[in-house]
VOTORPA-202224 format. One record per residue (C-alpha): x, y, z. Coordinates in pm, whole numbers, plus 32768, in hexadecimal, padded with zeros to 4 digits. Layout:
# VOTORPA-202224
XYZ ...
# end
This chain:
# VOTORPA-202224
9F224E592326 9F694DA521D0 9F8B4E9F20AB 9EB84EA91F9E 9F494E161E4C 9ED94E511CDA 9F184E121B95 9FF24F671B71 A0DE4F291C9A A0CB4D9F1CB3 A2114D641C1E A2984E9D1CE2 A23F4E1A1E14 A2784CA91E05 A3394C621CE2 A4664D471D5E A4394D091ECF A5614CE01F8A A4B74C25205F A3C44ABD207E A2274B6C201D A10F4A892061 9FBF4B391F95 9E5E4AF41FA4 9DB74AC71EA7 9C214B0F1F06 9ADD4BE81EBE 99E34C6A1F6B 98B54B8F1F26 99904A3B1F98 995949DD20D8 9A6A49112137 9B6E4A5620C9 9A9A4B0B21F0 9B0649F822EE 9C8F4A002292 9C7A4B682257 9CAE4BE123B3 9D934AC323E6 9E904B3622C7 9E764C962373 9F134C0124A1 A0184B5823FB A0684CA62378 A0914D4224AD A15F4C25253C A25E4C262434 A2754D8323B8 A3DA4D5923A9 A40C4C16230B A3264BFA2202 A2304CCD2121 A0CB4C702139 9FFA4CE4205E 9E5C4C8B1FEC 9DF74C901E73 9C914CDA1E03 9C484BE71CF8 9B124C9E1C65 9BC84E031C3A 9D1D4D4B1BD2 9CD44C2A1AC1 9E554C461A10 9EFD4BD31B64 9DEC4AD71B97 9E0C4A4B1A47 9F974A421A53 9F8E494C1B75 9E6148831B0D 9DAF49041C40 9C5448561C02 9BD148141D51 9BDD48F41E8F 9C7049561FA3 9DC748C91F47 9EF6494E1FB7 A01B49421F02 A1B3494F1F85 A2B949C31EA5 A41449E01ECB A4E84A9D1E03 A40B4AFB1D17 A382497D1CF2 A23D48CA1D75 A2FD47E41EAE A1A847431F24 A031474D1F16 9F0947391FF7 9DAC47331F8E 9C5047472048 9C3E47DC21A9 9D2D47552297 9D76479A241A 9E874896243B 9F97479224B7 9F9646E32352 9FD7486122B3 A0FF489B2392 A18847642385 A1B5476A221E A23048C72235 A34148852337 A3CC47652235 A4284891215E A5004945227B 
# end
């Protein structure tokens, strides 16, 4: 299951991860972020050890969403050491997720 991010532990959680973190950014009115939802839990579960994935509610969590320019959802963002290392926007099948996730490994 992907943990839940917020403005207060955002740069906790990602920004100091020793590891790759792929978050998605969504809401619960969109959707799209309903379809990849489920999706981003399994990629979660399948790589609990060698990333940190974590799902960011853009209507209770505006700061984060405004930091990264987040203007249309879902989109998932990858960061590496502490940086944004690729993007992916609009609902996508869960091969494209992972695939940009396993360049950061």
């Amino acid at each position: 299951m992907a943990i839940t991010l917020t403005d207060a532990n955002f740069d906790e959680m990602v920004l100091k991860a020793d590891k790759p973190v792929m978050v998605d950014f969504w809401a619960e009115w969109c959707g799209p972020c309903r379809v990849i939802g489920p999706l981003v839990n399994e990629i979660a579960e399948d790589y609990k050890d060698k990333v940190i994935v974590g799902k960011l509610d853009v209507d209770s969590n505006p700061a984060v969403s405004s930091k990264y320019g987040i203007r249309n959802i879902p989109t998932v963002l990858y960061f590496k050491n502490g940086q944004v290392a690729d993007k992916q926007v609009g609902a996508v099948p869960k091969g494209s997720l992972v695939s940009k996730l396993e360049a950061l490994l």
